[in-house]
C-alpha positions in Angstrom: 147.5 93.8 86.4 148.1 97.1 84.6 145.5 99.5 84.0 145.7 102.5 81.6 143.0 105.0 81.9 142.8 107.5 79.2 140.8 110.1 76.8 141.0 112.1 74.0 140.5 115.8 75.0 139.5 118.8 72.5 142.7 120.6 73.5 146.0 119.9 74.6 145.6 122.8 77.3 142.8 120.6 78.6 142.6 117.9 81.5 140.6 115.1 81.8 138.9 114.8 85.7 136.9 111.8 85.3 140.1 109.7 84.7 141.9 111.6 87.9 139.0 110.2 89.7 139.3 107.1 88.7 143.0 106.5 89.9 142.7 108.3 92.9 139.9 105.8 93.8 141.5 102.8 92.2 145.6 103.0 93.2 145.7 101.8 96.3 144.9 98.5 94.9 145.9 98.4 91.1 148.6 99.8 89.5 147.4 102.6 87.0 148.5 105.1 84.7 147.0 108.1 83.4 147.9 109.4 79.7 145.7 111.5 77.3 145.6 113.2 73.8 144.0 115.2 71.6 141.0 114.9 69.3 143.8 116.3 66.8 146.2 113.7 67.5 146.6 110.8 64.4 145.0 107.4 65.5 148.0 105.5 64.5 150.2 107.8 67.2 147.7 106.9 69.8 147.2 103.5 69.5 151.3 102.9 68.9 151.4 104.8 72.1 149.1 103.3 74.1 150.1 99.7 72.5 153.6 100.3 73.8 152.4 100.9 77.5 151.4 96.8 77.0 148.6 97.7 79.2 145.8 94.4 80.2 142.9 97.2 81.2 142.7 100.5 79.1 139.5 102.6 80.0 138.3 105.4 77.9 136.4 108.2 79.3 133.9 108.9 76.5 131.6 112.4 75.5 130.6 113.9 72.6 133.6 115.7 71.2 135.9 112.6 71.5 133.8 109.5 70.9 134.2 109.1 67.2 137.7 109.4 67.0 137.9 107.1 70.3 135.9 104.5 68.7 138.6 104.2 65.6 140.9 104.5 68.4 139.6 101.5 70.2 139.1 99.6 66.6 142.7 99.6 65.7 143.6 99.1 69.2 141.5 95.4 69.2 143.4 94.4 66.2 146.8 95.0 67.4 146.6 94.1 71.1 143.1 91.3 71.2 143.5 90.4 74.5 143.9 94.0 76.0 139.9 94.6 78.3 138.7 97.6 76.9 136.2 99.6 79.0 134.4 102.7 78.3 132.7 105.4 80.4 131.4 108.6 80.6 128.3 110.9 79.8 128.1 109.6 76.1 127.9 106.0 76.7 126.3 106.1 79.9 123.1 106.4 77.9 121.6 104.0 75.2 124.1 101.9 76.5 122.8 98.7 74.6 123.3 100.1 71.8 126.6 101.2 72.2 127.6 97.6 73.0 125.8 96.3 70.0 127.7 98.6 67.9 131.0 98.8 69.9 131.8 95.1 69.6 135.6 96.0 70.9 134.8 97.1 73.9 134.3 94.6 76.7 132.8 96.6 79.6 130.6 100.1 79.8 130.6 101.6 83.2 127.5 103.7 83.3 126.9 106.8 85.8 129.3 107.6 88.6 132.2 106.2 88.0 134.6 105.6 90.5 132.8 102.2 93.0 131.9 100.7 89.8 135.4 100.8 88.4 137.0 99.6 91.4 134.5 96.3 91.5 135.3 96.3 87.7 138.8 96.0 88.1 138.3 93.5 91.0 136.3 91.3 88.8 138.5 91.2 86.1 141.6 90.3 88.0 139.9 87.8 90.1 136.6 85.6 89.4 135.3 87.5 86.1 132.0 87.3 87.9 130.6 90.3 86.3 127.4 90.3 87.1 128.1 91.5 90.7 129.2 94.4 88.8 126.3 97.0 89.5 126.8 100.2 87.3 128.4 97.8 84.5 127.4 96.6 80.5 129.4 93.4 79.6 128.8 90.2 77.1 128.3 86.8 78.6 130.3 83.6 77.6 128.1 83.8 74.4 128.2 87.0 73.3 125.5 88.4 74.7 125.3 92.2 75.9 123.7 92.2 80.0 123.4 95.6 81.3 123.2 95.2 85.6 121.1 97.2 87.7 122.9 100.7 88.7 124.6 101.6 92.0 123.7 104.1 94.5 125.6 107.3 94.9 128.7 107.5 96.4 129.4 109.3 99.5 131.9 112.3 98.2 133.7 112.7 100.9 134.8 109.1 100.5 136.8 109.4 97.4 140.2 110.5 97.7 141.7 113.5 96.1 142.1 114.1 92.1 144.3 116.5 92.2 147.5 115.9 93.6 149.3 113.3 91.4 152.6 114.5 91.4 153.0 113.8 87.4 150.7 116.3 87.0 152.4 119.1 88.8 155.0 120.1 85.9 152.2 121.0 83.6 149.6 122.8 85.9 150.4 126.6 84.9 150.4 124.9 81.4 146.8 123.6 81.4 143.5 124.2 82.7 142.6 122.4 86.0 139.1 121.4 85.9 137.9 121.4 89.8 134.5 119.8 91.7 132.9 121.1 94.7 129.4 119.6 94.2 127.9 117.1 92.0 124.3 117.4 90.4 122.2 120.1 89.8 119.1 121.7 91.1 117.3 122.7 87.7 115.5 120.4 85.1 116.4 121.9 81.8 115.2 119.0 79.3 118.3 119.8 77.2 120.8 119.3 79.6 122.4 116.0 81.3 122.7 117.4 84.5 119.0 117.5 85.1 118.8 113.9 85.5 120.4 113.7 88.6 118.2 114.3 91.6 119.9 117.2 94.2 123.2 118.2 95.0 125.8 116.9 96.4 128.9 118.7 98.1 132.3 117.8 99.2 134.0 118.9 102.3 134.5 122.6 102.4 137.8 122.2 104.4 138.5 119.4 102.0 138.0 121.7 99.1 140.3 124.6 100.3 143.1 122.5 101.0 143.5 121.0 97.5 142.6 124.2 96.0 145.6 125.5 98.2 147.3 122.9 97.0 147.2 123.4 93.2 147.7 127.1 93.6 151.0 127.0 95.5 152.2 124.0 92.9 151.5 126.9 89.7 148.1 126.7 88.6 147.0 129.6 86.3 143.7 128.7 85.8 141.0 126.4 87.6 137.8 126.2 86.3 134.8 125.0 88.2 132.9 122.4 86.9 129.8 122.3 89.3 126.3 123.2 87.1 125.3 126.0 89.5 127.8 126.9 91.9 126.2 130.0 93.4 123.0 127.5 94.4 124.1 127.1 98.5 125.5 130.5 98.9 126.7 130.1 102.4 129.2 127.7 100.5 129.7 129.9 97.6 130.5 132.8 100.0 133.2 130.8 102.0 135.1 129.5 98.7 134.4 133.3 97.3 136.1 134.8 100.3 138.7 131.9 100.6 139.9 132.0 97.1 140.3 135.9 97.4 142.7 135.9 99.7 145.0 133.0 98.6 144.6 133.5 94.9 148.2 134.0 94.2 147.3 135.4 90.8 145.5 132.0 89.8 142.1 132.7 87.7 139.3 130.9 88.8 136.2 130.2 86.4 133.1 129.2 87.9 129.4 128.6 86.1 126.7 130.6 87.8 122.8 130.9 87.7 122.4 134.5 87.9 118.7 135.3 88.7 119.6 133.5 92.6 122.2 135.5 92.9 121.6 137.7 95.8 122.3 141.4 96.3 124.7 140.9 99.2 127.2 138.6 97.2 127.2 140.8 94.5 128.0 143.9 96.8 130.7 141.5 98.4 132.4 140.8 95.6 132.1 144.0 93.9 134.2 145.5 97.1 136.4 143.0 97.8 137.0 140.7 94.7 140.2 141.7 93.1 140.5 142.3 89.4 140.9 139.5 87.0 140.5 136.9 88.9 137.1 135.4 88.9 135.2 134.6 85.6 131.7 133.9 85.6 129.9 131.7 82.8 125.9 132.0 82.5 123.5 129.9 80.4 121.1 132.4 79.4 120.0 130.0 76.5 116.7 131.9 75.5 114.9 134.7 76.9 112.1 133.9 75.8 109.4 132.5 78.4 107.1 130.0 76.4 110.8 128.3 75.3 111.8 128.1 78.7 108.4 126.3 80.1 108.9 124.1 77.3 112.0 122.6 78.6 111.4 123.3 81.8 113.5 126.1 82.3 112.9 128.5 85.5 114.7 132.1 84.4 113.6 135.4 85.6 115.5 137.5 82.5 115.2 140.8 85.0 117.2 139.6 87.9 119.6 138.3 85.3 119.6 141.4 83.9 120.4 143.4 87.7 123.3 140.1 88.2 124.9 140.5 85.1 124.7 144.8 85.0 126.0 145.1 88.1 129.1 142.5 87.7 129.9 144.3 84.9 129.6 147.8 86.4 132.3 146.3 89.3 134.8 146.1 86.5 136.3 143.0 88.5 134.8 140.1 86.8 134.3 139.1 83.0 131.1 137.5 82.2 130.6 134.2 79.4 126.8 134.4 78.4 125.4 131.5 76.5 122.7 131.1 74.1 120.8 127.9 72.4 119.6 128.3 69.2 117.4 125.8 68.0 115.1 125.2 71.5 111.2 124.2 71.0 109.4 126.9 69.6 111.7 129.9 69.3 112.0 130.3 65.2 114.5 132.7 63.8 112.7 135.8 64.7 112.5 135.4 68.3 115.4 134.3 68.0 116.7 137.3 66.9 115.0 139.2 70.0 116.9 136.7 72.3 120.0 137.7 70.8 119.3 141.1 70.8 118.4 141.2 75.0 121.2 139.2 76.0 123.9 141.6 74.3 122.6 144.6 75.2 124.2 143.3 78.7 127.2 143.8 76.7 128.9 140.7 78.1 133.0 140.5 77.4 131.7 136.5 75.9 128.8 136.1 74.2 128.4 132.1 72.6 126.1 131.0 70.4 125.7 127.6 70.3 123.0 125.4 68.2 120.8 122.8 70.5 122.7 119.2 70.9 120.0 116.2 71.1 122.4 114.2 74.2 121.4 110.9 74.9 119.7 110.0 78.3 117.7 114.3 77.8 114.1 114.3 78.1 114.2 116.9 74.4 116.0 114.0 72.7 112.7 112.0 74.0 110.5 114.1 73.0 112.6 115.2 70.0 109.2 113.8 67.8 107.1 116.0 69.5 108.8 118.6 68.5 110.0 117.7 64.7 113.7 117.4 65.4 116.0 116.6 62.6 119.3 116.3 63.8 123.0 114.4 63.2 122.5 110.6 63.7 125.9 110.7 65.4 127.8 112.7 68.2 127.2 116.0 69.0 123.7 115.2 67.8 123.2 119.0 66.8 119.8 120.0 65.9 119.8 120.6 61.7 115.7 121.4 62.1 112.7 121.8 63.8 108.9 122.8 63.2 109.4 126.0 63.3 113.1 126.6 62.5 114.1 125.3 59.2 117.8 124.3 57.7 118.0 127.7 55.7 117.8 129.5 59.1 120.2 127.6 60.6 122.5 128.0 58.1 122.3 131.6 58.5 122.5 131.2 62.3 125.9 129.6 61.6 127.5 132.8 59.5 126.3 134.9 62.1 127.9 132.7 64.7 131.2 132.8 62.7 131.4 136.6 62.5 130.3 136.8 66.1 133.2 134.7 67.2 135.8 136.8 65.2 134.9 140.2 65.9 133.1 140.3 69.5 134.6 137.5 71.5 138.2 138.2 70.1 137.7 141.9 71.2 139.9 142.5 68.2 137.5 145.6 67.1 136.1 146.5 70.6 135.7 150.9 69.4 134.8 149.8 65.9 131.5 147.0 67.3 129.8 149.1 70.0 129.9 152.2 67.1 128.5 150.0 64.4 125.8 148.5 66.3 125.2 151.4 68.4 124.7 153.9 65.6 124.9 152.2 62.2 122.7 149.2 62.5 119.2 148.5 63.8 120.7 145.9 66.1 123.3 144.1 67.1 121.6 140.4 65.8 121.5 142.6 62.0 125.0 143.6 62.2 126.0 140.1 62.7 124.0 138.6 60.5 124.2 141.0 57.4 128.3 140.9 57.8 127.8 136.8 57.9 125.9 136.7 54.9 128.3 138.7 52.9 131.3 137.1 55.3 129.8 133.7 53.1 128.7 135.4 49.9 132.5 135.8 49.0 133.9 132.6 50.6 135.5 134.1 52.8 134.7 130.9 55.1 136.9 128.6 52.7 140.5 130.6 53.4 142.4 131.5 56.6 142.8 135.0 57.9 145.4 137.1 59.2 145.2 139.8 61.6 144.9 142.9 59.0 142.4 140.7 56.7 139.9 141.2 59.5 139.8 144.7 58.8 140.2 144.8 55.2 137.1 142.7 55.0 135.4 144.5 57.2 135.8 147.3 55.2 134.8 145.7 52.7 130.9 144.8 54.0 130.7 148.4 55.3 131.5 149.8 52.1 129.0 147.2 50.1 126.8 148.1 52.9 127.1 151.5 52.6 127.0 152.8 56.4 126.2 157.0 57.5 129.6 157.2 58.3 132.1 155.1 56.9 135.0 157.6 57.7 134.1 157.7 61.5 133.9 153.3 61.3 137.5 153.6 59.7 138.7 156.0 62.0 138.0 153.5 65.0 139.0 150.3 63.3 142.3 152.6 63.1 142.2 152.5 66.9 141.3 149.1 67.0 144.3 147.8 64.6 146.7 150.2 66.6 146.0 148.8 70.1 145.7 145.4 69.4 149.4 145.1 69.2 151.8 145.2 72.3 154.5 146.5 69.8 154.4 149.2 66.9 153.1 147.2 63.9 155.5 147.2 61.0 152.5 146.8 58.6 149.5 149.4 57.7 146.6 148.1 56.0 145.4 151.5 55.2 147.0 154.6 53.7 148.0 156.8 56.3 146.2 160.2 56.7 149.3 162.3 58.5 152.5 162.5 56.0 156.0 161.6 57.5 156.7 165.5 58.2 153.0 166.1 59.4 153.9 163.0 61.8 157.1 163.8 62.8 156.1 167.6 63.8 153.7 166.3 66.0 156.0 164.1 68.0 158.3 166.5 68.4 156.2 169.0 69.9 155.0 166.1 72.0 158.4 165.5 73.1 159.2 169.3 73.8 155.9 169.9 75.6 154.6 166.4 77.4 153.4 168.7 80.5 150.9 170.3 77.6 149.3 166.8 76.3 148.6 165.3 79.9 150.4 164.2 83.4 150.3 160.6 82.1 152.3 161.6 78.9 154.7 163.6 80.6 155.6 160.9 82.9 156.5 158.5 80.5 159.5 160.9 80.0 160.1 159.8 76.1 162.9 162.1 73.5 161.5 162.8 70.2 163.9 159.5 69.2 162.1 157.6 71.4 158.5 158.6 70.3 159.4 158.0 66.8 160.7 154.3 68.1 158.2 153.5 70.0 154.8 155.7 69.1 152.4 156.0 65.6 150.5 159.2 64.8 147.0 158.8 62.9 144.5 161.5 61.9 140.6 160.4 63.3 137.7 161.9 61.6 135.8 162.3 64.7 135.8 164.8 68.2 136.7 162.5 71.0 135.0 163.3 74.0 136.9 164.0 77.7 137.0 160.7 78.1 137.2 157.7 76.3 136.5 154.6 78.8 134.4 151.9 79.2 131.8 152.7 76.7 134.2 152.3 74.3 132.3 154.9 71.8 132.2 157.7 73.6 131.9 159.9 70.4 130.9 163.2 69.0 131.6 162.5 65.5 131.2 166.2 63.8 131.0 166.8 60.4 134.1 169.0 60.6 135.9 167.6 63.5 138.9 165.9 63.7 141.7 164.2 66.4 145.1 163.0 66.5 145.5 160.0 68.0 149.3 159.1 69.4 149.6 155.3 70.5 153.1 154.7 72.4 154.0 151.2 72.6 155.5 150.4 76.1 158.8 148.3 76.3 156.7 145.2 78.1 155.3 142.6 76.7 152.1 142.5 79.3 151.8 146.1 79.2 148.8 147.4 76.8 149.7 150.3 74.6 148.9 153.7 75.9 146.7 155.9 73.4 146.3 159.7 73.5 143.6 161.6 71.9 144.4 165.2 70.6 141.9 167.7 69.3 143.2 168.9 66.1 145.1 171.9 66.7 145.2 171.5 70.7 147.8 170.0 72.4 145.6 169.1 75.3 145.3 165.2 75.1 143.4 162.6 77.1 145.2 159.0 78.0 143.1 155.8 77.7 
């Protein structure tokens, strides 16, 4: 009997787990193969793929941003293979799962919950007596038709499954993808809104198991390994040991893990801070709402201050980059506090900051009480909240430009100088920035055409001149900065008109070139002729002062009536290697190097 286990992932870059799992459990007994796709990828290509494999089990593994397109999948798969068993699992159809047989007639089988012992018996079953209801964890129809859901099945001992991760058809694409990883399963916390606070405690798998397929993926290439365990930092004797473990076998692998960071303790954070290297660890943190009558409401437990010290003091390391995430729509948080929860969480200035809008999952205690509270929201997946009592669709709506805007100019870190200025010094807070620029972002549909690089900034422009900000010569001066060093070679095309003239330019380089020792030791050691500065370098007047130092702030700024700088941006021959920009007080040829 052939098996073909198989989802539809949002990405290509993306893996599926669940179905890794699955086989690893399963393939001592039953010959299975793995395949997936995209969301993206045409139905007809799947199906002919997946037709072709003349599979007698295919098993999907189901959630919210595939199930729609897997349920056309799975219709057009019925007609042209009607004897092939379909089975579907996962967190979307684990839940409500009557009625996803009642409307899924093509499928034969839902496994519900934990996965793995239930598939096994499954696949058992189906091969052998087709007595399903043995099948604890299982949805089937009878002889006539009719849908029997069986009791479920007690959790598996971890330890007991065998390793996901080291299928050897996998290894060719590991640096290509993202490896999802699992040290623990469940979660301590009871957030109504959130799937993992059905399932009572945690769960860990052998430490010394862990390291060695960790080790394992990192000397077969993986780039990028992304934890997905709800709290990981929750036992941190265990957090410590992988912490300490994965620094010093790394390899230059990145490692992504979701945090709750009001437990974590001072010590870790000291630890890491002297001993983590650079780059390497990522940290992603539901903040979701800071404000405390929301959080009791769905049972939340957040102390915003120690979130606060976590988050502040990562960030002062300099060695990790922090993902915060934020909920609109949760019980009784309208726009305006809202607003004030957007407003605390970036003033942590976090390198990520996602807005996302409240998603009603099946088998969540909100989506039960979703009455209570006046939910609206879509009929099918992802469920997302379209109203509530005390949030309306109009606010939403405008939620959704500011979420747009957000995503293009502070997580793409396109505009880094020109974003702290603005909402720094030109706008009563960062939420108004975002949310004016959205409104006018959809005022001249905007929304309904694609964008290149150098629209960005011409449309920013734009707003801030509609706008009309204190300063606007000091925000184009800095959006100068930001075009220049977002480019690892010397852009061919200016969307401004240049302040410095060809000769003004070309004087300043070749005093540059004659005198390096006077700009700074950084310059001089680059060791570049006037030909190569011409090559490789552009010259821009700023209307601002820079300060000594322009660093992590970003914005740094003195920004003088009658002040001015030139700034000189040498491109370096690498691709990996960021720009180099030098700021010259006007008539000085004493420079700083970022």
């Amino acid at each position: 009997m052939k098996v073909v286990l198989t989802t539809l992932n949002a990405k290509y870059i993306h893996t599926c787990l669940a179905i890794r799992y699955l086989k690893s459990y399963c393939e001592h007994e039953f010959d299975i193969e793995l395949t997936e796709y995209t969301i993206k990828d045409p139905v007809m290509n799947i199906v002919s793929d997946l037709y072709q494999r003349q599979a007698d089990v295919i098993g999907f593994s189901c959630y919210i941003w595939n199930i729609e397109e897997t349920i056309k999948v799975i219709s057009m798969l019925r007609k042209v293979q009607p004897d092939v068993k379909i089975v579907l699992g996962g967190p979307e159809v684990s839940y409500d799962t009557k009625e996803w047989m009642e409307r899924l007639s093509d499928a034969d089988f839902i496994v519900m919950g934990e996965g793995e012992e239930t598939f096994f018996h499954l696949l058992q079953q189906i091969r052998d007596e087709q007595k399903y209801h043995f099948v604890f964890g299982a949805a089937y129809r009878n002889a006539a038709g009719e849908v029997l859901i069986n009791p479920g099945r007690p959790k598996l001992e971890l330890n007991d499954i065998p390793s996901p991760y080291r299928f050897q058809e996998d290894l060719s694409d590991l640096g290509k993808r993202v490896v999802y990883f699992e040290t623990s399963r469940g979660c301590p916390f009871s957030c109504q809104f959130c799937l993992s606070s059905i399932e009572v405690g945690v769960r860990y798998f052998d430490i010394e198991r862990t390291k060695a397929d960790i080790l394992y993926l990192i000397e077969h290439g993986a780039k990028l390994i992304k934890f997905v365990d709800r709290t990981f930092n929750i036992k941190r004797d265990y957090a410590m040991e992988i912490f300490q473990f994965l620094i010093d076998n790394h390899q230059g692998c990145v490692f992504q893990f979701e945090i709750t960071a009001d437990i974590m303790r001072p010590e870790v954070l000291d630890f890491l801070a002297e001993h983590a290297p650079p780059g390497i660890f990522r940290f992603e943190i539901g903040v979701q709402s800071t404000n405390d009558h929301t959080n009791e409401l769905v049972k939340r437990r957040q102390n915003f201050s120690k979130l606060t010290r976590t988050v502040t003091k990562v960030k002062e390391s300099g060695k990790i980059d922090q993902h915060l995430d934020l909920i609109a729509g949760l019980p009784d948080e309208d726009y305006h506090t809202f607003r004030k929860t957007f407003n605390d969480v970036f003033a942590l200035e976090p390198e990520e900051l996602q807005l996302g809008f409240l998603k009603m999952l099946r088998g969540t205690g909100l989506r039960l009480d979703a009455e209570k509270y006046g939910y609206v929201y879509m009929d099918h997946a992802p469920y997302e909240m379209l109203s509530n009592k005390v949030m309306p669709f109009s606010d939403v709506v405008r939620l959704k430009r500011l979420e747009d805007v957000l995503e293009k100019y502070w997580n793409s870190h396109r505009m880094d100088f020109t974003m702290m200025h603005l909402m720094q010094r030109e706008f009563d807070s960062p939420f108004d920035f975002f949310q004016a620029f959205g409104d006018y972002w959809e005022s001249k549909g905007w929304q309904k055409i694609g964008h290149q690089l150098e629209d960005l900034f011409v449309r920013l422009e734009g707003f801030l001149t509609h706008h009309g900000v204190k300063r606007i010569d000091v925000a184009l001066g800095l959006m100068k900065l930001d075009y220049f060093m977002n480019h690892k070679y010397k852009p061919r095309k200016i969307w401004w008109q240049m302040e410095l003239d060809k000769q003004e330019a070309s004087t300043i380089l070749r005093e540059a070139a004659a005198h390096p020792e006077r700009i700074s030791e950084a310059f001089a050691k680059l060791g570049l002729s006037e030909k190569e500065l011409h090559k490789h370098a552009v010259v821009e007047r700023l209307p601002f002062q820079a300060s000594d130092y322009l660093g992590k702030e970003k914005t740094v700024l003195h920004a003088a009536e009658e002040s001015s700088t030139i700034a000189i941006v040498v491109y370096q021959q690498r691709e990996d290697e960021k720009p180099l920009l030098f700021l010259i007080p006007e008539g000085s040829m004493k420079l700083q190097a970022i």
